[in-house]
SEFI-647988 format. One record per atom (N, C-alpha, C, CB): x, y, z. Coordinates in pm, whole numbers, padded with zeros to 5 digits, always signed. Glycine has a CB too. Layout:
! SEFI-647988
XYZ;...
***
This chain:
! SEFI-647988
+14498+15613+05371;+14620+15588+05448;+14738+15567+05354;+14603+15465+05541;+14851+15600+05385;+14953+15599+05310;+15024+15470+05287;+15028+15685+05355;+15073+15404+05235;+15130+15256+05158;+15247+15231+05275;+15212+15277+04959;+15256+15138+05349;+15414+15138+05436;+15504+15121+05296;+15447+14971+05577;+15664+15206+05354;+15743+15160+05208;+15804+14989+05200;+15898+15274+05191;+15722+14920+05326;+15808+14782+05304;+15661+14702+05194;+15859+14673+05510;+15553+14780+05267;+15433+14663+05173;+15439+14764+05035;+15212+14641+05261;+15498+14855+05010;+15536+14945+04851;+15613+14894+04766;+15608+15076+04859;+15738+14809+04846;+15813+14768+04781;+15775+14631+04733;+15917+14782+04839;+15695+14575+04799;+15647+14385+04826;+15544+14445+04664;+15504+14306+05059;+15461+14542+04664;+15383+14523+04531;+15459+14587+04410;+15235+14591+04542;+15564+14660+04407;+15617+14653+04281;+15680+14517+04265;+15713+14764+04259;+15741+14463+04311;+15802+14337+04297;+15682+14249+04252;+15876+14286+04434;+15601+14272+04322;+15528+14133+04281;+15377+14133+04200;+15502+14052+04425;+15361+14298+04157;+15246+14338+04062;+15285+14394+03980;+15147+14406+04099;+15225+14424+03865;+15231+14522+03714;+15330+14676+03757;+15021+14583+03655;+15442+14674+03733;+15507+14817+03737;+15426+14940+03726;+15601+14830+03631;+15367+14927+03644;+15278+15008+03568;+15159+15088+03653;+15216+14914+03464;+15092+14966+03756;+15000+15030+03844;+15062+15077+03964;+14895+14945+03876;+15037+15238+04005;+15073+15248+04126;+15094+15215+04257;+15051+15286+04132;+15134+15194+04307;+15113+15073+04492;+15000+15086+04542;+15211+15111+04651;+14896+15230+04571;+14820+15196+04566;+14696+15194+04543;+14840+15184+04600;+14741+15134+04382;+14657+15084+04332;+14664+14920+04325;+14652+15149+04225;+14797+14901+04316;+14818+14779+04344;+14750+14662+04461;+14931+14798+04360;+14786+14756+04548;+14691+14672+04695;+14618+14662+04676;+14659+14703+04820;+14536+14720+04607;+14382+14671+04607;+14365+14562+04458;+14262+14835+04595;+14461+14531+04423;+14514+14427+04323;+14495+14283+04357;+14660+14446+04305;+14451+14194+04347;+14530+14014+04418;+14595+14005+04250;+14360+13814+04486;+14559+13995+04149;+14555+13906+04001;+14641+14017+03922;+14370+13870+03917;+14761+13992+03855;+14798+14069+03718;+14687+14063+03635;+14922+14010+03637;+14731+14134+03519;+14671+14161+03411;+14696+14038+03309;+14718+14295+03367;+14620+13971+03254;+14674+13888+03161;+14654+13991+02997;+14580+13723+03174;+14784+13935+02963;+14779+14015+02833;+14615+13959+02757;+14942+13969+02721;+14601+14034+02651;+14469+14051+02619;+14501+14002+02448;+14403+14224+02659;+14567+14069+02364;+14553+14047+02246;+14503+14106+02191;+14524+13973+02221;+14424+14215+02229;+14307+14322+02215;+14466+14410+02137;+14195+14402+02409;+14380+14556+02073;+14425+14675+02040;+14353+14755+02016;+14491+14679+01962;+14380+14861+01996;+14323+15018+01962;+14213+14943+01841;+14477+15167+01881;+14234+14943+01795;+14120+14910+01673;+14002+14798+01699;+14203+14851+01537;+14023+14703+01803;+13914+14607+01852;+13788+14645+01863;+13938+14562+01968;+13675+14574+01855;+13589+14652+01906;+13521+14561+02001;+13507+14718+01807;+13392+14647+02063;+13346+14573+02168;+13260+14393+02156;+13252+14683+02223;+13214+14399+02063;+13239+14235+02009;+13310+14190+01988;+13209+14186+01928;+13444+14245+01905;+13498+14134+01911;+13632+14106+02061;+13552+14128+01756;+13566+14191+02191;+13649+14109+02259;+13575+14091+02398;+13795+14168+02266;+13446+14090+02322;+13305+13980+02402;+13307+13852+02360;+13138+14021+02366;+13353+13817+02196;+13289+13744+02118;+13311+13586+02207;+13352+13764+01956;+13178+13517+02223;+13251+13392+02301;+13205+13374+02436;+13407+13410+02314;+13157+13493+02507;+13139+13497+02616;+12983+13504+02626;+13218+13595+02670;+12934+13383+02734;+12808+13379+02743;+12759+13445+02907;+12770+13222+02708;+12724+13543+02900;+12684+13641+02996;+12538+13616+03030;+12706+13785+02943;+12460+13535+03037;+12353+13472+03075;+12304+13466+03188;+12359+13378+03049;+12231+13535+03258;+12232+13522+03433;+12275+13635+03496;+12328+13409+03494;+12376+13705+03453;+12414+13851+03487;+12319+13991+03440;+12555+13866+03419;+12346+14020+03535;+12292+14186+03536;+12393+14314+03498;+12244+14223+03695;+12338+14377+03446;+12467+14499+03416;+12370+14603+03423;+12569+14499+03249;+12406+14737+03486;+12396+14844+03507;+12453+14930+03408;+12431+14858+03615;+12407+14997+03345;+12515+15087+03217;+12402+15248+03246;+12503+14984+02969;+12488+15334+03242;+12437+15493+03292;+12490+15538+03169;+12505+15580+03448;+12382+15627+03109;+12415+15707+03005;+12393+15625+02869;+12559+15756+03024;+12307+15509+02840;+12227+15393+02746;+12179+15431+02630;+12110+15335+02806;+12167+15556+02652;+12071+15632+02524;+12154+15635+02402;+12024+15802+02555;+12283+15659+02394;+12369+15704+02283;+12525+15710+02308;+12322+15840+02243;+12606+15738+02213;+12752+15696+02221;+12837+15578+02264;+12794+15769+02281;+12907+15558+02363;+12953+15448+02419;+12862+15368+02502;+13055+15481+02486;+12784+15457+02597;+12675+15393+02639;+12588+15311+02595;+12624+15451+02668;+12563+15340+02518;+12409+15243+02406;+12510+15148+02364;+12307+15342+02222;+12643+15096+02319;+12673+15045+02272;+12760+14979+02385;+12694+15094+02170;+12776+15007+02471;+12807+14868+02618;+12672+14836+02631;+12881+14924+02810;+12571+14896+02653;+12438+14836+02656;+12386+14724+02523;+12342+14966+02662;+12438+14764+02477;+12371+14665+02291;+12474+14548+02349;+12435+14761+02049;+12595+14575+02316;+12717+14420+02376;+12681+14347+02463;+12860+14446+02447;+12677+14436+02557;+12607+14332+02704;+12539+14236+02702;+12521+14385+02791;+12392+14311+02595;+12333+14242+02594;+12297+14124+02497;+12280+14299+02620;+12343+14162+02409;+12405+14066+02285;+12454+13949+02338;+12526+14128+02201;+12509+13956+02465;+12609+13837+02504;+12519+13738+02615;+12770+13908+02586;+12377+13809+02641;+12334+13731+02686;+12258+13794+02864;+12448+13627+02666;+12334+13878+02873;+12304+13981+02981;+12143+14044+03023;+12389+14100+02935;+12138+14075+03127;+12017+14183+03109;+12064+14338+03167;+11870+14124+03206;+12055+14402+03078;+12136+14555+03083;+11978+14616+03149;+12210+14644+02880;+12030+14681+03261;+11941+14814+03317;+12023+14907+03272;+11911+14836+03485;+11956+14999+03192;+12011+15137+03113;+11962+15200+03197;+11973+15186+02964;+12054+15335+03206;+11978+15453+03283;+11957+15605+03181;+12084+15492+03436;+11911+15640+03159;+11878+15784+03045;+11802+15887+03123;+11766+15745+02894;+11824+16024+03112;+11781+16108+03170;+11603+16114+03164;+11858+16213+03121;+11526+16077+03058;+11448+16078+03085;+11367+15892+03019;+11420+16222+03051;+11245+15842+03062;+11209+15759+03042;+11180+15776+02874;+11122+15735+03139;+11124+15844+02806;+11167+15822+02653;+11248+15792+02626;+11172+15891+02578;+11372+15865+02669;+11509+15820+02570;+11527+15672+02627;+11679+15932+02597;+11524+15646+02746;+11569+15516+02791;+11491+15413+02711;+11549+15496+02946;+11406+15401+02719;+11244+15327+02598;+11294+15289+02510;+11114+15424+02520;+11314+15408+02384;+11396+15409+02286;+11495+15344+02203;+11427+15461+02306;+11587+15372+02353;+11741+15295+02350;+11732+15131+02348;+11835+15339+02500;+11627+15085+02468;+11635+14957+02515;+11534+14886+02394;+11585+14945+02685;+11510+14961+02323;+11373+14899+02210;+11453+14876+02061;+11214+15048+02179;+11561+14913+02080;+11695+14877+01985;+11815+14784+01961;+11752+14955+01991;+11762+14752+02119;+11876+14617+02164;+11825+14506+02105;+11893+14574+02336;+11913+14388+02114;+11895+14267+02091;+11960+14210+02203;+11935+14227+01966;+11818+14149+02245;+11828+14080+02420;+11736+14174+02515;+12017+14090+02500;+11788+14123+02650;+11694+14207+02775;+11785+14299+02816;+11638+14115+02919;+11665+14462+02808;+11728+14580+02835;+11641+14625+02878;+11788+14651+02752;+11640+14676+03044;+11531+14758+03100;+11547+14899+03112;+11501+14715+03222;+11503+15028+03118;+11533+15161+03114;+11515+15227+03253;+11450+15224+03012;+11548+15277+03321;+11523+15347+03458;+11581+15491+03376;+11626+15275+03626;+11508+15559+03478;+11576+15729+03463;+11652+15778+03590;+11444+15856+03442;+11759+15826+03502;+11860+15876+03620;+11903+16005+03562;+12001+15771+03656;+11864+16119+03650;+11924+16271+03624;+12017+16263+03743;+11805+16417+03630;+12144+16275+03666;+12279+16263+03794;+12294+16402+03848;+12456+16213+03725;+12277+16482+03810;+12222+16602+03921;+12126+16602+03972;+12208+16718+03889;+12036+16555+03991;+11883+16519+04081;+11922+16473+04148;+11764+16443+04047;+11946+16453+04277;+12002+16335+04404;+11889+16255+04462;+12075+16414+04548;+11753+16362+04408;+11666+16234+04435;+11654+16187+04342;+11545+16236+04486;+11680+16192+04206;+11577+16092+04099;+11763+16003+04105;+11475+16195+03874;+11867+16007+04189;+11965+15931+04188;+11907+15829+04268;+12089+15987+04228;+11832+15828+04365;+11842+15758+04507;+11691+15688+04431;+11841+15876+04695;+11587+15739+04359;+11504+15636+04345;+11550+15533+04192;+11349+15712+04342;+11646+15603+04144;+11675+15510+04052;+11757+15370+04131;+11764+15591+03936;+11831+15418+04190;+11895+15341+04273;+11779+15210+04367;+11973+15459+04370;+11659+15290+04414;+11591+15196+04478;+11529+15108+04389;+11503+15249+04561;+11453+15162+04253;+11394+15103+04120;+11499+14985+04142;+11403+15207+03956;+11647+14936+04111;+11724+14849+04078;+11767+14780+04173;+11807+14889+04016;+11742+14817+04280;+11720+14740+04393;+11594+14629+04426;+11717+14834+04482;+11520+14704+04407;+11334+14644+04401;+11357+14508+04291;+11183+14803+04301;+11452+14490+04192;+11432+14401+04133;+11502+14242+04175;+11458+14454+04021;+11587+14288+04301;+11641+14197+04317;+11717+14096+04359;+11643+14205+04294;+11774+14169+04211;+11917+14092+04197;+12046+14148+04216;+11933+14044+04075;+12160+14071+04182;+12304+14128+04231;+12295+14200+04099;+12455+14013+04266;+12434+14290+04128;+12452+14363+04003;+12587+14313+03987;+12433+14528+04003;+12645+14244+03850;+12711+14185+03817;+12857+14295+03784;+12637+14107+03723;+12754+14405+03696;+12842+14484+03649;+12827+14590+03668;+12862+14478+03551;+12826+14712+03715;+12792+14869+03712;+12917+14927+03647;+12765+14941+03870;+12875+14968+03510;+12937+15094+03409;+12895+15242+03455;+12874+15078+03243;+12947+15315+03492;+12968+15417+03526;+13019+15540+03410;+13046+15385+03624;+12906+15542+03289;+12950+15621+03180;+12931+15751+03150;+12917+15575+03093;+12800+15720+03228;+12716+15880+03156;+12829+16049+03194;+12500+15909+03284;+12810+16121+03107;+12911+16208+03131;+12852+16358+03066;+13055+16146+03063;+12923+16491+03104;+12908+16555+03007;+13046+16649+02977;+12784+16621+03029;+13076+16710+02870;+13207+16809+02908;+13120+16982+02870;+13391+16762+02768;+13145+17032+02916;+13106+17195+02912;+13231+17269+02864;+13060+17260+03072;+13154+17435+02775;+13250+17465+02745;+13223+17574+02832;+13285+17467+02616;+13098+17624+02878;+13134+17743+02985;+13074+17730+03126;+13080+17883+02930;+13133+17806+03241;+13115+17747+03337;+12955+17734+03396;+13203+17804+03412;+12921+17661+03497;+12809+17600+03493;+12780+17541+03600;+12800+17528+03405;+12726+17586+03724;+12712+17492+03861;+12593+17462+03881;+12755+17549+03989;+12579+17338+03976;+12477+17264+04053;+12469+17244+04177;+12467+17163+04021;+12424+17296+04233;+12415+17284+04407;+12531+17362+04441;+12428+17115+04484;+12566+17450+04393;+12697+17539+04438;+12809+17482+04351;+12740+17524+04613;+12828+17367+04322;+12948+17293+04261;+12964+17268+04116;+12953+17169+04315;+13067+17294+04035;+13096+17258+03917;+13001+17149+03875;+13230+17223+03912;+12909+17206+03782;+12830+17063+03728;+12884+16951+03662;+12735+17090+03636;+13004+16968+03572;+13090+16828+03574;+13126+16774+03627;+13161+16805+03543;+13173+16842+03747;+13227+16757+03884;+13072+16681+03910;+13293+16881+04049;+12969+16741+03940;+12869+16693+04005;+12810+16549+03897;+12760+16828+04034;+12781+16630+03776;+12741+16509+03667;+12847+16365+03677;+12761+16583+03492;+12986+16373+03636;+13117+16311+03625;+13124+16229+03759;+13242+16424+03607;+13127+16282+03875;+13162+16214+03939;+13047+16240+04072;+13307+16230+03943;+12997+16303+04111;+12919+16291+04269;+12839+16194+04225;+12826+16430+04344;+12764+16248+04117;+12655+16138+04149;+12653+16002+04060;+12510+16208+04129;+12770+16017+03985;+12803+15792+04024;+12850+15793+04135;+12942+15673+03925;+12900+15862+04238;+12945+15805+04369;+12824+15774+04456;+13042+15906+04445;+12722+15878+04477;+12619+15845+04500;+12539+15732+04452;+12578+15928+04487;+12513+15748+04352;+12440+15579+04284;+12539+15441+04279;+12396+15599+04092;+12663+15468+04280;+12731+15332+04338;+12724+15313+04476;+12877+15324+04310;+12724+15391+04560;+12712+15390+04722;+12605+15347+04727;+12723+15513+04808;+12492+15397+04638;+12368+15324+04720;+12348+15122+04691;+12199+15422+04645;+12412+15123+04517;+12385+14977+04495;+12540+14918+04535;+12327+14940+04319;+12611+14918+04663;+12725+14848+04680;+12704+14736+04704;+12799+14887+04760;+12567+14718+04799;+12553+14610+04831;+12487+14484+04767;+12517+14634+04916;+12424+14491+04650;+12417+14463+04524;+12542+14403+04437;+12377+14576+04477;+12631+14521+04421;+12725+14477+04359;+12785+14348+04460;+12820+14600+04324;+12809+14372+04590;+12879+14260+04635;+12831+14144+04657;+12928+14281+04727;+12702+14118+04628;+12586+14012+04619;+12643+13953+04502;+12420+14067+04602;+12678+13996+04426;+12690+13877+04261;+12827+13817+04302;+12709+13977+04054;+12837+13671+04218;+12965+13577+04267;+13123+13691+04220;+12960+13382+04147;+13130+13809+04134;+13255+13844+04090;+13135+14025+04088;+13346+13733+03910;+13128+14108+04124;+13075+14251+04092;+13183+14308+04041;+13017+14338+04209;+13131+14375+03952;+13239+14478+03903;+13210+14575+03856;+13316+14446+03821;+13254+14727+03967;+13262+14866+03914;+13315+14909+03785;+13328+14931+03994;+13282+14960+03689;+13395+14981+03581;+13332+15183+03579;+13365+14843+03380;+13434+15243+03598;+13411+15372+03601;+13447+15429+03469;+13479+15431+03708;+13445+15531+03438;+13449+15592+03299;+13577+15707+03296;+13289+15669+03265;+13663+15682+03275;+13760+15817+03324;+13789+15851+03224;+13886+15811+03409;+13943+15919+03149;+13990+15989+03076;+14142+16003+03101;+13918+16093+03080;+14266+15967+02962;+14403+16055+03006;+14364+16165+03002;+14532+16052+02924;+14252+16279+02976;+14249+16439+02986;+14247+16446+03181;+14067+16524+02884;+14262+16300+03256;+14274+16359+03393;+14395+16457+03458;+14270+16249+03470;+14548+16425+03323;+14676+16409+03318;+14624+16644+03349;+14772+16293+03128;+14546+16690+03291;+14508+16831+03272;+14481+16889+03415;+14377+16845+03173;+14369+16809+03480;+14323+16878+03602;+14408+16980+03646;+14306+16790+03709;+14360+17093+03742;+14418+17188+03780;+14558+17146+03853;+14326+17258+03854;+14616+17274+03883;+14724+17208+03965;+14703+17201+04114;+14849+17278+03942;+14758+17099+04162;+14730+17067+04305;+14622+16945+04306;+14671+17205+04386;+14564+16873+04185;+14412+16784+04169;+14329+16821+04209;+14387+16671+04216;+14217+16785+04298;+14092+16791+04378;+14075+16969+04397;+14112+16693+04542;+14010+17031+04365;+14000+17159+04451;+13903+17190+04550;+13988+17259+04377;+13934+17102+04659;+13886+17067+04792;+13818+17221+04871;+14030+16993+04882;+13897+17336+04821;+13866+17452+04867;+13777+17505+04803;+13953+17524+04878;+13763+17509+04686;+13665+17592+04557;+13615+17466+04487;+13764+17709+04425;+13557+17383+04513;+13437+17292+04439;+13338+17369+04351;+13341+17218+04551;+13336+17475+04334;+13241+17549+04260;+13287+17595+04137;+13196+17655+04329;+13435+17601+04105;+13455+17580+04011;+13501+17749+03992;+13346+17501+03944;+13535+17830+04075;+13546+17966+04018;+13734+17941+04008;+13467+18119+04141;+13740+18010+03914;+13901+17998+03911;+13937+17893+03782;+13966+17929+04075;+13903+17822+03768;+13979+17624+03735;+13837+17608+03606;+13952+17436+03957;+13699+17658+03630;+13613+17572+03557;+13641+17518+03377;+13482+17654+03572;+13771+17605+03346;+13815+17582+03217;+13862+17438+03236;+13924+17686+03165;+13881+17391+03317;+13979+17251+03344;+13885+17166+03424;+14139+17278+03441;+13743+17237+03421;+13663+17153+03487;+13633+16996+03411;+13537+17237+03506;+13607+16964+03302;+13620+16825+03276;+13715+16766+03351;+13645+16797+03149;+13893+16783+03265;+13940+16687+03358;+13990+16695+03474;+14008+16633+03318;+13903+16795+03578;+13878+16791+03670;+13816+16644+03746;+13821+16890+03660;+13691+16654+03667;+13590+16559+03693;+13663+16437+03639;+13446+16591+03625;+13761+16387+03541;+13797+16273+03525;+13889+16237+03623;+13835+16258+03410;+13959+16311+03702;+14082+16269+03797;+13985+16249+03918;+14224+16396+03823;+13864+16334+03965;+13792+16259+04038;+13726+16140+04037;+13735+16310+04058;+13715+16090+03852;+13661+15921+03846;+13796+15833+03886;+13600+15864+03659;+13882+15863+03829;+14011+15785+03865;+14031+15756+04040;+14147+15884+03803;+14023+15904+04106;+14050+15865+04274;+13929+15787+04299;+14059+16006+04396;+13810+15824+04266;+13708+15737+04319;+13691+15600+04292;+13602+15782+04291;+13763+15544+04209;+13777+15363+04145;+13899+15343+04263;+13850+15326+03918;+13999+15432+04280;+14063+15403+04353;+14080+15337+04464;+14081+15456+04357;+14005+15444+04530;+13962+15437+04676;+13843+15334+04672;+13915+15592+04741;+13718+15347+04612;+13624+15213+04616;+13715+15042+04578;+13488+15249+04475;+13830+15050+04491;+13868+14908+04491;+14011+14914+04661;+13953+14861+04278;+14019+14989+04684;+14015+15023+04840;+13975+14967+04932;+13966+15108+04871;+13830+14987+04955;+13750+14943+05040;+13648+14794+05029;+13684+15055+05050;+13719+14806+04899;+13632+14617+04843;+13781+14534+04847;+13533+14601+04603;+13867+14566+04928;+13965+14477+04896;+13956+14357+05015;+14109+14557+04886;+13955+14244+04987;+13936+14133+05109;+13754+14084+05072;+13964+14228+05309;+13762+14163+04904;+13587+14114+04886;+13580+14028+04751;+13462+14269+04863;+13454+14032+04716;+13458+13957+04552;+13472+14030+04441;+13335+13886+04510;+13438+14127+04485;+13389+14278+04368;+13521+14353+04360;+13245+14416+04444;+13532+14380+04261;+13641+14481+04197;+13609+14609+04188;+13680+14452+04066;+13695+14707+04120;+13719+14856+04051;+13786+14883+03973;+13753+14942+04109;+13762+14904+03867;+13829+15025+03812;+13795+15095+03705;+13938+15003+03787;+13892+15180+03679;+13872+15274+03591;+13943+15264+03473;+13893+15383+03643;+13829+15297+03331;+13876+15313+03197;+13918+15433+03124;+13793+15270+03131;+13967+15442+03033;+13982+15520+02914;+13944+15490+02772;+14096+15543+02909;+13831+15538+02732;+13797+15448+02627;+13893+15517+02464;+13597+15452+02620;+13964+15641+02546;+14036+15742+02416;+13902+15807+02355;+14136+15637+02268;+13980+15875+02256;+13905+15986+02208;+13811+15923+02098;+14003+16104+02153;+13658+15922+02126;+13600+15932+02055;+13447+16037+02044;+13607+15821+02047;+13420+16038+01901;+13342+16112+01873;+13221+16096+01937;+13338+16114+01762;+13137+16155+02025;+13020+16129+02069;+12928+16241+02112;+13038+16049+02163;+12794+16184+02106;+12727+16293+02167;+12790+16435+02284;+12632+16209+02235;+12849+16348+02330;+12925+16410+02503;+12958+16542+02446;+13105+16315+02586;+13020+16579+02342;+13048+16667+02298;+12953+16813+02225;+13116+16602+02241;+12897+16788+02195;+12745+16854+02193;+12779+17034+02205;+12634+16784+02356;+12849+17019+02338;+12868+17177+02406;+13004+17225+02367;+12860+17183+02586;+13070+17187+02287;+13198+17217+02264;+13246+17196+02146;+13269+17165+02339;+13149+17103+02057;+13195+17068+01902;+13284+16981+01894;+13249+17174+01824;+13263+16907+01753;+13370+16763+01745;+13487+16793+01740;+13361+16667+01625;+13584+16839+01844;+13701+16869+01820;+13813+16777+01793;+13723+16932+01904;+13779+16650+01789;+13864+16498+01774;+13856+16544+01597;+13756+16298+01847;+14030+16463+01577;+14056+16491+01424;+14013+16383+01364;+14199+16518+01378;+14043+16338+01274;+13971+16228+01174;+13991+16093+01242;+14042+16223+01012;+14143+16072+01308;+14201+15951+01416;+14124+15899+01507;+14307+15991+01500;+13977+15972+01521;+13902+15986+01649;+13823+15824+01647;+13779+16141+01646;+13803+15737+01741;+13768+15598+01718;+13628+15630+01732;+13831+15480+01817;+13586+15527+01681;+13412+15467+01660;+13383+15424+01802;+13383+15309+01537;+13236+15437+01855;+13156+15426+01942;+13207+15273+01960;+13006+15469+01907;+13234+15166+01856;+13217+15045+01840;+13354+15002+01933;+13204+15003+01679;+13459+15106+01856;+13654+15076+01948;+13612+15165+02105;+13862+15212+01821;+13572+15235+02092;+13567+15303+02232;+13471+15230+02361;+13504+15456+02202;+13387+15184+02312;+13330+15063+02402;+13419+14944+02446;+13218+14998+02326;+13488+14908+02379;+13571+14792+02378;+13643+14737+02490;+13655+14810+02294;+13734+14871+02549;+13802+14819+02691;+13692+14843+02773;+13945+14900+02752;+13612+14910+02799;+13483+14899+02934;+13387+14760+02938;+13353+15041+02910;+13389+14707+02759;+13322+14568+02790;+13422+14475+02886;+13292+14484+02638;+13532+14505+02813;+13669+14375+02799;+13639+14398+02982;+13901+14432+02697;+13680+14506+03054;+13702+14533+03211;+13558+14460+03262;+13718+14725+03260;+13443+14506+03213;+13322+14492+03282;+13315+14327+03261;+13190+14592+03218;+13351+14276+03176;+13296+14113+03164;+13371+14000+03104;+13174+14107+03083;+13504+14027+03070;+13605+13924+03050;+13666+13841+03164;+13707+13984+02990;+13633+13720+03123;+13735+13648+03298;+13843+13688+03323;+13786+13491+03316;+13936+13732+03184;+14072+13798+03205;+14105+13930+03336;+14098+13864+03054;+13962+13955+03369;+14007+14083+03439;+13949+13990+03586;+13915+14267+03381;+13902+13904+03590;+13897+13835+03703;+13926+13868+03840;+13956+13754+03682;+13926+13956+03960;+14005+13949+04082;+14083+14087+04040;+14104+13795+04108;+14100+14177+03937;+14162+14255+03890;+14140+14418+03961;+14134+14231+03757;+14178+14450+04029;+14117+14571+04079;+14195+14691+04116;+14050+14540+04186;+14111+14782+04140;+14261+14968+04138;+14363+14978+04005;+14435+14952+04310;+14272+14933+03892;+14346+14959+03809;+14328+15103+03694;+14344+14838+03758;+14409+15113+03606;+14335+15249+03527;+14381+15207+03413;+14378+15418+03562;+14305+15174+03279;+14342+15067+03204;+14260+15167+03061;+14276+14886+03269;+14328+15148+02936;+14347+15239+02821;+14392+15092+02711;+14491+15389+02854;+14293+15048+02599;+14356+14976+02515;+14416+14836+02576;+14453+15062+02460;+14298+14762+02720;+14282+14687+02756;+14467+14629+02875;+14212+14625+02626;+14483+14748+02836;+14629+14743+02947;+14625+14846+03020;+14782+14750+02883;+14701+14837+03131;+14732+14950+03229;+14798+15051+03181;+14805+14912+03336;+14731+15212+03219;+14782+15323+03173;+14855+15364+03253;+14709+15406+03139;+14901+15477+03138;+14986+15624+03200;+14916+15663+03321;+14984+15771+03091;+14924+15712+03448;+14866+15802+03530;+14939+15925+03601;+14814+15727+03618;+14858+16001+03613;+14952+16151+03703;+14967+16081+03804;+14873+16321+03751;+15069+16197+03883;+15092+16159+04034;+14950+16160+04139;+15205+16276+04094;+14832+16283+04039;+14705+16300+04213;+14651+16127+04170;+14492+16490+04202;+14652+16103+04050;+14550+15996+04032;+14576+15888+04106;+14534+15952+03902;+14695+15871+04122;+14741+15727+04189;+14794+15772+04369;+14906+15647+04074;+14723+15948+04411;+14773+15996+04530;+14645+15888+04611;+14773+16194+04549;+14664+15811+04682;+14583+15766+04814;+14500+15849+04896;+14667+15721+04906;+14635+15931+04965;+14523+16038+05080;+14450+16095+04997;+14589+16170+05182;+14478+16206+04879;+14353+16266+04810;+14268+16186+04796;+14365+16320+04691;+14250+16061+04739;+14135+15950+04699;+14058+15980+04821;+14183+15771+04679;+14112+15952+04943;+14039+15912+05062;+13963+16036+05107;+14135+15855+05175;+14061+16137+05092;+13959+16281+05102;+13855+16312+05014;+14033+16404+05087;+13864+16303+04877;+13760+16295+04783;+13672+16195+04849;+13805+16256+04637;+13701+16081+04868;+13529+16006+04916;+13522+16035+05056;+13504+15809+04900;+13598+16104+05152;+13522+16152+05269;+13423+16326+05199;+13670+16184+05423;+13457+16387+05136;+13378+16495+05063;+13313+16468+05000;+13420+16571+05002;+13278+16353+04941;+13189+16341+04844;+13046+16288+04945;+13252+16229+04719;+13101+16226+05037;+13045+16116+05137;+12937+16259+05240;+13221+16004+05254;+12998+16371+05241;+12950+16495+05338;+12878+16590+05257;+13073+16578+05412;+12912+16576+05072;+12799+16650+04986;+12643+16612+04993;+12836+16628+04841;+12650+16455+05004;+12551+16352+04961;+12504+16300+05073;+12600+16246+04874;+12552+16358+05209;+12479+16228+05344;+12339+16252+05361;+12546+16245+05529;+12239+16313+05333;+12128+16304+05296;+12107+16237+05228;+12086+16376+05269;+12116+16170+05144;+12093+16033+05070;+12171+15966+05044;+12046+16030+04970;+12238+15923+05114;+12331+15777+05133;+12234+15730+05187;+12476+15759+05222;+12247+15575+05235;+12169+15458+05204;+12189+15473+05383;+12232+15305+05083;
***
C-alpha cells in the first residue's frame, strides 16, 4: 500500500532522512551511531556482547562471510544452526567453530530439502533469535531453475521460502531478527526492477545478480512490513565488496581494495546482534549506517507484489 503523504511527511521529520518512508514505517528506533567503519571487523563490533541463550540461523556456513558470521556468533556465546548444501560441508564448517554450531542442509533450489530444513529447525524448538540470510551465488551465464533465473531463485525465493516457513520462530524469541544479505550492485537491476513478466530471465539474465539483490532489498522491506506492531525486525545488508567463494563463476574481479571475509561480516553481525539495532527495522544499512538506495528498492507496491509472487511460486510449500 502506498505511504499517505501526511504519515510521509510525519516520518521524514521524525526518522533517519536517509531511510525511505517506507521503510521508515516499519521503523519505531533511529539508528544510533555506531563508531564502527569500513575496516571493523566482525569481532570487534561483537566484542563484549554475551549472546548466550540465543539461536542464530546463518545459510551459506561453509565458507566466506557465512562461516565467519557463523564462527562470531558463536564465539559470543550463541548456538549457530549453519545451513550448507550438503551435510559434509556443513560437518566441516561447524567442526571449526569455537562454541555450539549445528549443520542442517539446505539446497535453496530444492523447495523440498528448503521445507525439511526448515522443519529440522523447528523440531528443535526454540525461537530463532537471529536468521542471516547469506547464502548466495552470482553467475556469469544464464542459468534457470524451475523456469526462473537461478539467482533470482538461489538469492531470493528460497530465503523467502525458508524465512516464511521459520516466521513463527523468529517471532517466538524476546527481539527476532531477519538480517538479509543484499548488495549496492541492486542500484544495476534491469530497468523497470522486478521483471514480473519474464522471471526466467530471457532478455535481463546479464543483470541477473543484481536482479536478485533488489529482490533481497524489497523482500526485508516488505517482511519488516508485516512484523511491524511485533518484536522481530528486518533488514537488509551490504557487506561491500568482498573476495569470496561466491565468485567462483565469474573470477575475482574485486581490485586489491576488496575487504576481508573478517570486514565484510561485520555489519551483518553488528545488524543481527548489537542492542544498537534494537527495534530497528526496513532498513538497508552498508558500514553499519543507512545506505544509498534506488528508487524500486525503497518502491512499496513492487515489494508487495514481489511477496505476493513469490508467495504463488512457493504455495506448495508454505507452511
Amino acid at each position: 500500500m502506498p505511504v499517505a503523504p501526511t504519515r510521509r511527511r510525519f516520518v521524514k521529520a521524525a526518522l533517519l532522512a536517509t531511510l525511505a518512508p517506507a521503510l521508515a514505517r516499519a521503523a519505531a528506533t533511529p539508528v544510533v551511531a555506531s563508531g564502527f567503519g569500513p575496516q571493523s571487523t566482525a569481532e570487534e563490533v561483537t566484542r563484549g556482547l554475551d549472546l548466550t541463550g540465543r539461536t542464530a540461523v546463518v545459510t551459506g556456513c561453509n565458507s566466506g562471510i557465512g562461516f565467519e558470521i557463523m564462527r562470531v556468533l558463536a564465539l559470543r556465546g550463541a548456538h549457530v544452526i549453519g545451513t550448507a548444501r550438503t551435510a559434509e560441508k556443513g560437518r566441516e564448517a561447524c567442526t571449526r567453530v569455537q562454541g555450539r554450531a549445528t549443520p542442517v542442509v539446505l539446497e535453496l533450489t530444492d523447495f523440498d530439502s528448503v521445507v525439511a530444513c526448515a522443519t529440522r529447525i523447528e523440531g528443535m524448538g526454540v525461537p530463532v533469535d537471529m536468521l542471516v540470510c547469506n547464502a548466495g551465488i552470482v553467475l556469469g551465464e544464464h542459468e534457470q531453475v524451475h523456469g526462473l533465473e537461478k539467482q533470482f531463485v538461489v538469492n531470493h525465493l528460497g530465503h523467502f521460502l525458508l524465512t516464511h516457513r521459520l516466521l513463527d520462530r523468529v517471532r517466538e524469541a524476546p527481539q527476532g531478527r531477519v538480517v538479509v544479505l543484499g548488495s549496492g550492485d541492486h542500484h544495476r537491476a534491469p530497468p523497470g526492477g522486478i521483471q514480473f513478466d519474464s522471471l526466467s530471465g530471457q532478455g535481463w539474465h546479464a543483470r541477473g545478480y543484481s536482479h536478485s539483490k533488489l529482490a533481497n532489498g524489497l523482500f526485508s522491506l516488505e517482511l519488516a512490513r508485516r512484523l511491524h506492531g511485533t518484536r522481530a525486525t528486518s533488514n537488509c545488508v551490504s557487506p561491500g565488496h568482498v573476495r569470496t567463494n561466491i565468485l567462483r563463476n565469474v573470477g575475482n574481479g574485486y581490485g586489491k581494495n576488496a575487504r576481508t571475509v573478517h570486514q565484510g561480516a561485520a555489519t551483518p553481525c553488528y545488524v543481527a546482534a548489537h542492542p544498537a539495532m534494537a527495534g530497528v527495522s526496513g532498513g538497508f544499512f552498508r558500514d553499519f549506517e543507512p545506505a544509498e538506495q534506488s528508487g524500486d528498492q525503497t518502491d512499496a507496491t513492487m515489494a508487495a507484489r514481489l511477496w505476493a509472487v513469490s508467495e504463488a511460486l512457493t504455495r506448495e510449500y508454505l507452511a
